[in-house]
C-alpha positions in Angstrom: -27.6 23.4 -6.3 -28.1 19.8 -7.0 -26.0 17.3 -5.3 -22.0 17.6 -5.2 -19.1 15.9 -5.4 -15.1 17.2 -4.3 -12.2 16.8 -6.2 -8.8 17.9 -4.9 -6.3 19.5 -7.2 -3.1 21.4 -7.7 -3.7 25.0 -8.7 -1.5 24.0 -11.5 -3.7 21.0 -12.6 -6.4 23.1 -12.6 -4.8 26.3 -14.6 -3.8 23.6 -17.0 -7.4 22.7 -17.2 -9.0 25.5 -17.6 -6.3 26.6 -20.3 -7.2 23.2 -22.7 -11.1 23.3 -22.3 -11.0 20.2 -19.7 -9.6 18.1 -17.0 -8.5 14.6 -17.5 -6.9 14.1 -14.2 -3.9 14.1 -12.4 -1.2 11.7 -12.8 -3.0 9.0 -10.2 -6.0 9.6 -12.2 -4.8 8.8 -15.4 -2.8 5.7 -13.9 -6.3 4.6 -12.5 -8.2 5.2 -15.6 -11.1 7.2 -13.9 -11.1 10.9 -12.0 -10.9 10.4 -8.1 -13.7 12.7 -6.2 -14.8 13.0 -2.7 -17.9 13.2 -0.8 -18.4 16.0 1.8 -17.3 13.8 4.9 -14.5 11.9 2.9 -12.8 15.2 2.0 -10.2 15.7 5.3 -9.8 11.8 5.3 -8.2 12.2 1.7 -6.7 15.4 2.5 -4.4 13.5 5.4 -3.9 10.8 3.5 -3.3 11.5 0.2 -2.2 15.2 0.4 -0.3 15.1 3.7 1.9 18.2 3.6 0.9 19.4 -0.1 0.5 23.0 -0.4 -1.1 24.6 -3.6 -4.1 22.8 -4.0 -7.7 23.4 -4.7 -11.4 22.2 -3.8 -13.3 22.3 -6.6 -17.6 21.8 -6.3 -18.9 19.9 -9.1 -22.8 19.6 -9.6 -23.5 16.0 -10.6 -26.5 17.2 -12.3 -23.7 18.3 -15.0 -22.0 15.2 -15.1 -22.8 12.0 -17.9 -24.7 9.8 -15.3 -23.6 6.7 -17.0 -19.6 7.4 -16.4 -19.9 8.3 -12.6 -19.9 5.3 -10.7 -19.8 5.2 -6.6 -17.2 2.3 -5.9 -15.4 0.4 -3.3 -14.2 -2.2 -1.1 -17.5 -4.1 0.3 -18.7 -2.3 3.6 -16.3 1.0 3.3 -17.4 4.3 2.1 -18.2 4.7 -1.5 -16.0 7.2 -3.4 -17.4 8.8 -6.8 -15.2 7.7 -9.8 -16.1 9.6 -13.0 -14.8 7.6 -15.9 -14.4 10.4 -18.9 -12.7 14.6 -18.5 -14.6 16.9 -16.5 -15.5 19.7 -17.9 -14.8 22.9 -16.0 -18.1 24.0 -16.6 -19.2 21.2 -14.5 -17.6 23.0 -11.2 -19.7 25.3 -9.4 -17.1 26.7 -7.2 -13.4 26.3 -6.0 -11.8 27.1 -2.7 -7.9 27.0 -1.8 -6.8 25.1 0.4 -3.6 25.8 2.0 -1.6 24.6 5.2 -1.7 25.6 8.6 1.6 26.4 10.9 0.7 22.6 12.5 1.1 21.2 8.8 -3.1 21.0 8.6 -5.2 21.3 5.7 -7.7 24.6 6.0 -10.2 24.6 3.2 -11.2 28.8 2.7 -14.7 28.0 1.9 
């Protein structure tokens, strides 16, 4: 597989998704104007801080390969990590794979790879 990105969902997000045809987001998403994914080492970073607690969620792989090249951008604040922003719906078709990710008795994400 090429190269991947992470995006972290609700399992209801994601049922939703995959019952329309496509994913346009969650709600902090479509405030944002742009789909929020994650490289490989920024995925426990956003999990604490953004997820803290949340149960029900999913992992989903999505091979950039699949994605419009000229609507993923890697943005932000000068000298911090980059984080991809795709700036359309992501097809499902786009996602390779998808693991849960549920919480452990010490309130901790573990990804089920």
């Amino acid at each position: 597989m090429s190269d991947v990105i992470y995006k972290i969902c609700t399992g209801k997000e994601w049922a939703d998704a995959l019952e329309v045809g496509v994913y346009g987001g969650s709600t902090d998403d479509k405030r944002d104007g742009f789909i929020h994914f994650s490289t490989q080492k920024q995925i426990k970073r956003v999990l604490a801080k953004y997820f803290s607690g949340q149960a029900d969620l999913l992992l989903l792989v999505i091979d950039v390969s699949l994605l419009n090249p000229l609507k993923l951008k890697y943005e932000g604040k000068k000298g911090a990590d980059k984080y991809p922003h795709l700036y359309e719906a992501l097809s499902p078709s786009a996602v390779q794979a998808q693991y849960p990710v549920r919480l452990s008795a010490a309130n901790e994400h573990i990804i089920d790879y």
